[in-house]
C-alpha positions in Angstrom: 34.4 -39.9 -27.5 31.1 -40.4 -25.9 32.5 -39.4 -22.5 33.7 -36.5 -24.0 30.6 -35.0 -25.6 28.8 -36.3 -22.2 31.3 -34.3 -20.3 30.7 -31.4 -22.3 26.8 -31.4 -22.1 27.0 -31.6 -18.2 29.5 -28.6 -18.6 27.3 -26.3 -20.7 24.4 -27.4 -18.3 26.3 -26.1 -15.1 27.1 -23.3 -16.8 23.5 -22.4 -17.6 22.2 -22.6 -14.3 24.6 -21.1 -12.2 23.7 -18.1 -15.0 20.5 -18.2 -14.6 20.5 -18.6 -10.9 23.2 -15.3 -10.5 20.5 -13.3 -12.3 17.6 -14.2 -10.9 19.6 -13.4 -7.4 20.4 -9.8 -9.0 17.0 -8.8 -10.0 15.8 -10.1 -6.7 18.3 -7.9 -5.0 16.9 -4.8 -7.3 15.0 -2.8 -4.8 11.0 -3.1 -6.6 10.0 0.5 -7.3 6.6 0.7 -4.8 7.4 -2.4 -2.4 5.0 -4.3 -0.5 4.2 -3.3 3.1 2.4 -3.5 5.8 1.3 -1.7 9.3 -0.2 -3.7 11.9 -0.9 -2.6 15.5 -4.2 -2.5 18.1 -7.2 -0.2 18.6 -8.5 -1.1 21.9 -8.9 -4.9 21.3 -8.8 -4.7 17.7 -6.2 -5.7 15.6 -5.4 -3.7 12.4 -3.8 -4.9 9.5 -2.7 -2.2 6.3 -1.8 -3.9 3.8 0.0 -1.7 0.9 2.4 -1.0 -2.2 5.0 2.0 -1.2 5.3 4.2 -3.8 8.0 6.6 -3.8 8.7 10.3 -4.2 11.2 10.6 -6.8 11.5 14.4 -6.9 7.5 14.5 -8.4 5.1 16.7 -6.5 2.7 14.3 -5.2 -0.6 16.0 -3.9 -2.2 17.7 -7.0 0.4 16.3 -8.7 0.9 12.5 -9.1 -2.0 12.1 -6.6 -4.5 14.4 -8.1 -7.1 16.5 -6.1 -10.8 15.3 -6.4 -10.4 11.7 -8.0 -10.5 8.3 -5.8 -6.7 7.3 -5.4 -5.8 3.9 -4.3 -3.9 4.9 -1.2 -1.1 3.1 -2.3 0.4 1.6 -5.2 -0.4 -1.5 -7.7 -3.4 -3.3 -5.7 -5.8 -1.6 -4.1 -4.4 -1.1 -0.1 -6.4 -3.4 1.9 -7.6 -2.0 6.0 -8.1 -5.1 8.0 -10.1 -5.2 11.5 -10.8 -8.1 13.4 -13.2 -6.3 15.8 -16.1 -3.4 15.4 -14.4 0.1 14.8 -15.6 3.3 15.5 -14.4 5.5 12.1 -14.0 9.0 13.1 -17.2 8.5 15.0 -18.8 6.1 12.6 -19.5 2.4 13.4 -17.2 0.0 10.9 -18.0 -3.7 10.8 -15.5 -6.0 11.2 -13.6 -7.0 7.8 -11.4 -6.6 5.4 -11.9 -3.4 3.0 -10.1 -1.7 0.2 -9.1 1.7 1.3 -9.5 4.8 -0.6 -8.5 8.3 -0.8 -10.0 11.3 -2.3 -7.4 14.3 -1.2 -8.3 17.8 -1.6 -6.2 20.3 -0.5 -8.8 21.1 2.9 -10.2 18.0 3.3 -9.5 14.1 2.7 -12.5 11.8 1.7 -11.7 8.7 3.7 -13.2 5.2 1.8 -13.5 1.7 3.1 -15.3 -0.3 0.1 -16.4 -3.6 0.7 -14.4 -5.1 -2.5 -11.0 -5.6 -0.9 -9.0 -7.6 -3.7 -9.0 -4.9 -7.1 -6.4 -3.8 -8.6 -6.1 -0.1 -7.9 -8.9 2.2 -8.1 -10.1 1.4 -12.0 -13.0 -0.8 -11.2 -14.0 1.7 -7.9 -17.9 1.3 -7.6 -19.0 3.9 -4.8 -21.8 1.4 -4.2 -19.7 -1.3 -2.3 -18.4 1.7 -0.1 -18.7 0.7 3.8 -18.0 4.0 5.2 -16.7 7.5 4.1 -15.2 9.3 6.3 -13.7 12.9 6.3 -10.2 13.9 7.7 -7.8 16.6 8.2 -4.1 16.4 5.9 -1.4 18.5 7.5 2.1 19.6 7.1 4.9 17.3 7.9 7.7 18.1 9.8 9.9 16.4 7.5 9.7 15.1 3.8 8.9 11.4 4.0 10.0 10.3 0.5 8.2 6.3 0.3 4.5 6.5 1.5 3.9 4.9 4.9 1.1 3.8 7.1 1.3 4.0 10.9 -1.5 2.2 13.5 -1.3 4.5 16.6 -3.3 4.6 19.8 -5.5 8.0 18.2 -5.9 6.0 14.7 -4.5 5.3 11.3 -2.0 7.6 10.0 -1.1 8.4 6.2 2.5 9.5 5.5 3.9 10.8 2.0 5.9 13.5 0.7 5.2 16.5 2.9 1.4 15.3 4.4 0.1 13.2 6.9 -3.6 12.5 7.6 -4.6 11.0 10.9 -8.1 9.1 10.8 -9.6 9.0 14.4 -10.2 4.7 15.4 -11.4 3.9 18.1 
């Protein structure tokens, strides 16, 4: 009798965590709606590192839209996106430290206000203080050639690009 009960017990309990371990696998196979990512590549001897959530498109319209002209935007999704240069930078002409910074975006529909704020680790853009800002920078947006429907970022030899929806912004780095 005791070996049946016993028997039983060990049952259920295999049966619970082979459960639990099948849906943990599915929700890790769910694709996360803005997924981590990163862009890494050099600037003369400088290594840079974007570090980023990847919002998608979904149909919405993003600039004015989702992304709303004149307000600080995280550049990303969920965390702040975090620019990362292990040597001086010249910022579209501007001298940038060496560091790690939180980027920031304000987008108008002429001109992009480009941030690098010395408080890298925040979530998003609600505790923004303009005060800890590094550098602002202005840039050009322009017309894709095609829709890119997740937001990416791109290190280049000419600078840092932004991708999403039907823009791109290239900030000069040198």
């Amino acid at each position: 009798m005791k070996n049946l009960r016993l028997f039983r017990l060990l049952t259920l309990l295999l049966i619970g965590v082979l459960w639990v371990s099948r849906t943990q696998a599915q929700d890790a196979a769910k694709e996360k709606p803005s997924p981590a990512a990163t862009a890494t590549g050099k600037i003369g001897k400088a290594t840079i590192t974007v570090a980023y959530s990847s919002p998608a498109v979904k149909g919405r319209t993003v600039w004015g839209g989702l992304v709303p002209y004149g307000q600080v935007w995280r550049a990303g999704a969920n965390e702040a996106t975090t620019f990362t240069t292990d040597q001086p930078l010249m910022v579209e002409g501007k001298a940038l430290p060496a560091g790690t910074y939180a980027l920031f975006v304000i987008p108008t529909e002429k001109q992009w206000t480009i941030i690098f704020n010395k408080t890298a680790k925040q979530w998003g853009a609600f505790k923004y203080d303009e005060k800890q800002d590094a550098l602002r920078v202005m840039a050009t947006p322009r017309k894709t050639a095609s829709m890119a429907e997740r937001l990416v970022y791109e290190v280049t030899p000419q600078g840092l690009i932004l991708r999403w929806e039907n823009q791109e912004v290239l900030v000069g780095l040198k």
